[in-house]
Each structure stands twice: as structure tokens, then as C-alpha cells.
N, C-alpha and C positions, 0 to 999 in steps of 0.2 A: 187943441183940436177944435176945430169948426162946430155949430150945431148941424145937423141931419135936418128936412124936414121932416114933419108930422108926419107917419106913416111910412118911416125907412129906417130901418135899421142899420146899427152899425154906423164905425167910420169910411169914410172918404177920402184913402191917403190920396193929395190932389199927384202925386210922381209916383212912380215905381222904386225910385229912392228913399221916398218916405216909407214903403213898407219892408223895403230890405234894410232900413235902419230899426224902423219898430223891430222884426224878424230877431237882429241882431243885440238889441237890447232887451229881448225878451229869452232869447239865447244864452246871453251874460246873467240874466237872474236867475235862470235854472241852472248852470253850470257851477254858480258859485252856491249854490243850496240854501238862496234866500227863497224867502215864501213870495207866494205870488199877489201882491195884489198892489196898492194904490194907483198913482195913475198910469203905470206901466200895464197893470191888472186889466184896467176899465178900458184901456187903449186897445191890447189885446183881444180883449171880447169883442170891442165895437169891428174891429177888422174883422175877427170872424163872421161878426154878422153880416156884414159886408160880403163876404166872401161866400154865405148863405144866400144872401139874396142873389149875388150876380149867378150860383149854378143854379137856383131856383128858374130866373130867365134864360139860362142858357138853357134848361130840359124843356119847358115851355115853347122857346122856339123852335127849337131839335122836333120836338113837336108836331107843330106847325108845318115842317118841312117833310118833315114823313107823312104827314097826311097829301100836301099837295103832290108829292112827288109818288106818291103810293094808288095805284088804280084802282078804283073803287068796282068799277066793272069786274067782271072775268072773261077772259082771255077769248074763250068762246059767245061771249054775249057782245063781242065787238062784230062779228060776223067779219073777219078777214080772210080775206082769199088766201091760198096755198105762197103763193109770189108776192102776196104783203109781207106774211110770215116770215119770206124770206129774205124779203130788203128790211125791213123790223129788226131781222137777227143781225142782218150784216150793219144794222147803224148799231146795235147795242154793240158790236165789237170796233165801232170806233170808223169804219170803215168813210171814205169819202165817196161822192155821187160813182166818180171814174172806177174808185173798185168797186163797186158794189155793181156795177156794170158787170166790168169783167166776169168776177164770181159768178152771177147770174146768167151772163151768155146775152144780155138785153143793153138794148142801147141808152146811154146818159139820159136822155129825152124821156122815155119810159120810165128810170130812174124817177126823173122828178115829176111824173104823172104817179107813181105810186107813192110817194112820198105825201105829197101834194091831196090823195084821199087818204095818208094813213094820219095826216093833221087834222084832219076834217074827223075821222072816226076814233081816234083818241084823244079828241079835243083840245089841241094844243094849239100856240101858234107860230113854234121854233122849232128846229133843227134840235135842238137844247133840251127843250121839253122833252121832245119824244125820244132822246136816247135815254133822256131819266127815265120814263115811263118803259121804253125796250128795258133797260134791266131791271127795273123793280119789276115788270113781268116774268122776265128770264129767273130772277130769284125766287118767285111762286111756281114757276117750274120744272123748275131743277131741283130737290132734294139738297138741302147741305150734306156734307158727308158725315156728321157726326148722326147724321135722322135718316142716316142709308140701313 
């Protein structure tokens, strides 16, 4: 096994094969009721730690992504119109400019006139954004069922 640097724990199987072979010779030492340790032992740990650190960065950025994706605002301190609300609702459900038209009874054009201020007032600069932002709203608004 390679050295880590300073300040990283654990191994670095460089394949996915290296650690389904550790896996399985770590497998064969408990099955056969030998005790755990030399370097099969010290192999083992270091993957673990490994495998600490990578969920470590993975909740870190999980993180990160809920916070961006998460409105800091409330719902009412955006001052949205009734017909924001409504084209807001219809992009959180995926909806394209054409239906969201229809739905509404308003033409594509107005479509992307309120579109166009609902990016300005939820500060986004995508299509993308703002259905993140419509449902992380829609989920502060709606009650899950188990908190009904």
C-alpha cells in the first residue's frame, strides 16, 4: 500500500477492484475464524478511514447544496404577485413556457415576462435555479404528511 499524505486518513485502493479484493480477503479471515490483524488488519482500517473521510465530504457538500438550493428569504418577503405564484407553481411541476401558458390562460410572451422578474426576485440566473428554489419553497409550504 502507497503512503496517504499528511493529514488523510486511510487507504486509497487506486480501482474498485483493489477494494473488492481487500473486501474479500477480509471476508476469508472472518469466515475462517482467524483473528484480525496484520497487514490484512491495518489494510482494512485504512479503507475504513477512507471511506470516513469520503462520507465526511460527501455530507459537507450535501451541505453546501442545501444551503444554496434552500431560500433564505420567506415566501412572503419576495413580494410576489398572485400570477408569479402561479407560473412559480407551474415551473416547480416541471411545466414548459407552452404549458404553463395554457394552465394560466396567458400567452408564452407573458410566460417569459414573469419568469424573467421571478429570476430577478429570487435571485437566480436559470430556468434551473428557480425550479430548485419553486420546490424548496413548495416543501416549506406544504406540510409533509407525517407533520399533518
Amino acid at each position: 500500500m502507497e503512503e496517504r499524505p499528511p493529514g488523510k486518513r486511510g487507504a486509497d485502493p487506486s480501482t474498485a477492484q483493489d477494494a473488492v479484493n481487500l473486501l474479500e480477503q477480509v471476508a476469508g479471515t472472518v469466515a475462517a475464524g482467524q483473528p484480525f490483524g496484520g497487514e490484512i488488519g491495518v489494510e482494512f482500517r485504512q479503507a475504513l478511514d477512507d471511506l470516513a473521510d469520503r462520507m465526511e465530504n460527501a455530507v459537507r457538500l450535501l451541505r453546501q447544496m442545501v444551503e444554496l438550493i434552500h431560500p433564505a428569504a420567506q415566501v412572503k418577503d419576495l413580494h410576489l404577485t398572485p400570477r408569479e405564484m402561479e407560473v412559480l407553481s407551474s415551473l416547480a411541476d416541471g411545466l414548459s413556457n407552452s404549458e404553463i401558458a395554457t394552465r394560466c390562460w396567458i400567452s408564452e410572451n407573458t410566460v417569459k415576462f414573469h419568469l424573467k422578474n421571478l429570476f430577478k426576485k429570487l435571485e437566480v440566473r436559470d430556468r434551473g435555479q428557480a425550479i430548485m428554489m419553486a420546490r424548496a419553497m413548495r416543501r416549506q409550504l406544504v406540510p409533509s404528511p407525517e407533520n399533518r
